[in-house]
C-alpha positions as CSV (number, residue, x, y, z in Angstrom):
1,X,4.7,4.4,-0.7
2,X,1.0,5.7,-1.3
3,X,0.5,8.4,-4.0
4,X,-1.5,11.7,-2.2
5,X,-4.2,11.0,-4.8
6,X,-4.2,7.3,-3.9
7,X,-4.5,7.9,-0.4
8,X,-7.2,10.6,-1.1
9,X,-9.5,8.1,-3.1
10,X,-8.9,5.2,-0.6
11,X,-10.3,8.2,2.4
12,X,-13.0,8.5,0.6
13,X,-13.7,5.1,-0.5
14,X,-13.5,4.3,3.1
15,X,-16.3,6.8,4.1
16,X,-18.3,5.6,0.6
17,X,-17.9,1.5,2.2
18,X,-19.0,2.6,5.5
19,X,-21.7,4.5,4.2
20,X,-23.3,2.2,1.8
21,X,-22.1,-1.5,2.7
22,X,-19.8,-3.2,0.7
23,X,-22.4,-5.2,-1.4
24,X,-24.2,-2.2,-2.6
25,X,-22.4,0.5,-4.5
26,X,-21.1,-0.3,-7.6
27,X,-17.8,1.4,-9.0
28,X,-19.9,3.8,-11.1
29,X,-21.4,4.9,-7.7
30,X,-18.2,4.8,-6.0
31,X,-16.6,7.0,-9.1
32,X,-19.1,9.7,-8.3
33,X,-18.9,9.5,-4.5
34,X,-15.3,9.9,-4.6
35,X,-15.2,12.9,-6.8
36,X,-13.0,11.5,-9.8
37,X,-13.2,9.9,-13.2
38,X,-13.7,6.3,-13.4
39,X,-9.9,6.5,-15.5
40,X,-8.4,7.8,-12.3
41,X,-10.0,5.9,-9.9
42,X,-9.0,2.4,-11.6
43,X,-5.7,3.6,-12.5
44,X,-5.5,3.7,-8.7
45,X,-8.2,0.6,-7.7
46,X,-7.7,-1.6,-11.0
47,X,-11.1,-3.5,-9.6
48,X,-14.0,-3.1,-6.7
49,X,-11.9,-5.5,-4.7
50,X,-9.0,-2.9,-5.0
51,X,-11.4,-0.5,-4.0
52,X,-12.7,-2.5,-0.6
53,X,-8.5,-3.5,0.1
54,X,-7.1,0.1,-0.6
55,X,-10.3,1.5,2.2
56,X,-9.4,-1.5,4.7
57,X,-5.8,-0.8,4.8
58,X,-6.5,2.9,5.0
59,X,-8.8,2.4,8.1
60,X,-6.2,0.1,9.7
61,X,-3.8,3.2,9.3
62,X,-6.8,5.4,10.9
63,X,-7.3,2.8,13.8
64,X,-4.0,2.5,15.1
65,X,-3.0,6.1,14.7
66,X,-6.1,6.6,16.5
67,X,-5.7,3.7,19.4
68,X,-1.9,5.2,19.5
69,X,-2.9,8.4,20.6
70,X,-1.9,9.8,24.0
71,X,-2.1,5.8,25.2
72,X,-0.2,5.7,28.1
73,X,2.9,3.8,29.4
74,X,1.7,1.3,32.0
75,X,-0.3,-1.3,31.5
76,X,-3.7,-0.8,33.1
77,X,-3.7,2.9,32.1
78,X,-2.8,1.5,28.3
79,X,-5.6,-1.2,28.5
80,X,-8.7,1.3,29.7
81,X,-7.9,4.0,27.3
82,X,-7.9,1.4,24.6
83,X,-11.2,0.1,25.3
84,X,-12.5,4.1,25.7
85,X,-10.8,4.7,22.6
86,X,-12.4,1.6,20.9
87,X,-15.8,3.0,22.3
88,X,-15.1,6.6,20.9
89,X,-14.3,4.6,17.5
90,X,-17.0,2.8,17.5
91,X,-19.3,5.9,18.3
92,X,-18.2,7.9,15.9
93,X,-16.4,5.6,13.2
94,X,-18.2,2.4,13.0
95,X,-21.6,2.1,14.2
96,X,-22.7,-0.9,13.0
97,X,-19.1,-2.9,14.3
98,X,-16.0,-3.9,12.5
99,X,-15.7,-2.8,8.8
100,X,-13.2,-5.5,7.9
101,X,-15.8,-8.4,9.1
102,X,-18.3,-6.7,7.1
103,X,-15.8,-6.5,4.2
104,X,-15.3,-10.2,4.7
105,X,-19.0,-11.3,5.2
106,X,-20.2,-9.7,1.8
107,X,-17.3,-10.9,0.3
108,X,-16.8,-14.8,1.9
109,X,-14.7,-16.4,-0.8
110,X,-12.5,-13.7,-1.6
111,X,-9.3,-14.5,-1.1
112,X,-7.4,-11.1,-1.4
113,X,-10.3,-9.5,1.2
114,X,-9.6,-12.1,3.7
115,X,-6.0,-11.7,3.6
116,X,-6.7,-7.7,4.1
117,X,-8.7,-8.5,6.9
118,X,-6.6,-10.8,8.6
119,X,-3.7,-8.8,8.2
120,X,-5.3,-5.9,9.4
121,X,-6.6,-8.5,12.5
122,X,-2.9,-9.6,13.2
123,X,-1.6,-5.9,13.0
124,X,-4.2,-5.2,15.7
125,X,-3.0,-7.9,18.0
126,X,0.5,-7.2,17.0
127,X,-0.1,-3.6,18.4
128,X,-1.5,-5.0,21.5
129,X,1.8,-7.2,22.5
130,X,4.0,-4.0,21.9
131,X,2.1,-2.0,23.9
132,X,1.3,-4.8,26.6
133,X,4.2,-6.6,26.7
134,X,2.5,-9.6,27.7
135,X,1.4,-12.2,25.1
136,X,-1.5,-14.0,26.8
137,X,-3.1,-10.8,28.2
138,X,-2.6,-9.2,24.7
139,X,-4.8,-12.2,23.2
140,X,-7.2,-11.6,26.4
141,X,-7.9,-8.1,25.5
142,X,-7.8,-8.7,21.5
143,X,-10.6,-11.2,22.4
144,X,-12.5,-8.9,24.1
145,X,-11.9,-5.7,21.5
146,X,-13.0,-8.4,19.0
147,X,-16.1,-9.1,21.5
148,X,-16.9,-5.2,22.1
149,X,-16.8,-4.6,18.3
150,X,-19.5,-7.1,17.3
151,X,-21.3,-6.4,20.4
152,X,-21.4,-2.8,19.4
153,X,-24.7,-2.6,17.1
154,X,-26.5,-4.7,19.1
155,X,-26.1,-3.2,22.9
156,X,-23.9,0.2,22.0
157,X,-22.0,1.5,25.1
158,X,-23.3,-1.2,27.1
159,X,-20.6,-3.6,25.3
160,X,-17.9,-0.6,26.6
161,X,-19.3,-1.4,30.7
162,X,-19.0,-5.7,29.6
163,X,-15.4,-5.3,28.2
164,X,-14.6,-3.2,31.3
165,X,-16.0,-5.9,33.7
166,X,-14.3,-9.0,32.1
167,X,-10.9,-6.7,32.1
168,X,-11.8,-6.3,36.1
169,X,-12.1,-10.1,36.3
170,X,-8.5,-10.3,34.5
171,X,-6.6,-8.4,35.8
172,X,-7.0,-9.1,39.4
């Protein structure tokens, strides 16, 4: 179970990551963006890489809450507001793609950082089969979330109308 103030700190790490980069701010910077003493923040975050896990796992708790809202029952409905949600997401959350592949691009050789992001990656899918019911689609449409999410910084909403295309192309 996550303390309030741990939870706090890891919101606002979250925003401080998404914000600067990963590569960037160091903890002194991160101490003063989140509004604490560096005492407090390590006895929460013992390290940076604490830091970048504990504002991962707290956007994978803001991403599914957030794909999980009013998504309908049946399948086709499920699968477009997904993608619209992803695009709303994207919008206003990430724009400049996935936050756990940049997490894992500045930090290639971290072991604990991969496992967050992978974890976070499987939970995703995971998500997907529940709500899909359907395995192979379920990896269909996690390969094209994946798709839309890179795509994002490069062609914005026009990544949205792609994902919506190749879904046409599948489902029929």
């Amino acid at each position: 179970m996550t303390a309030p103030k741990q939870s706090e700190l890891a919101s606002k790490l979250e925003q401080a990551f998404a914000l600067y980069g990963f590569a960037e701010p160091n903890v002194a910077k991160l101490k003063d963006y989140t509004g604490t003493t560096l005492k407090t923040l390590y006895k929460y975050f013992p390290s940076k890489e604490d830091m970048i896990i504990g504002a991962l796992n707290y956007r994978h708790s803001r991403y599914i809450a957030f794909l999980e809202e009013n998504c309908p029952s049946t399948r086709n409905e499920a699968i477009n507001h997904i993608f619209e949600r992803l695009s709303v997401w994207l919008t206003t959350f990430a724009p400049r793609g996935c936050m756990s592949l940049q997490a894992l691009a500045s930090y290639p050789n971290n072991l604990q950082i991969e496992t967050a992001v992978n974890n976070h990656k499987h939970a995703v899918l995971t998500w997907l089969n529940e709500k899909l019911e359907d395995p192979a689609l379920s990896n269909s449409v996690f390969l094209l979330h994946e798709g839309m999410s890179s795509a994002w910084p490069t062609i914005g909403d026009k990544a949205l109308t792609a994902a919506k295309g190749a879904l046409t192309v599948l489902l029929d």
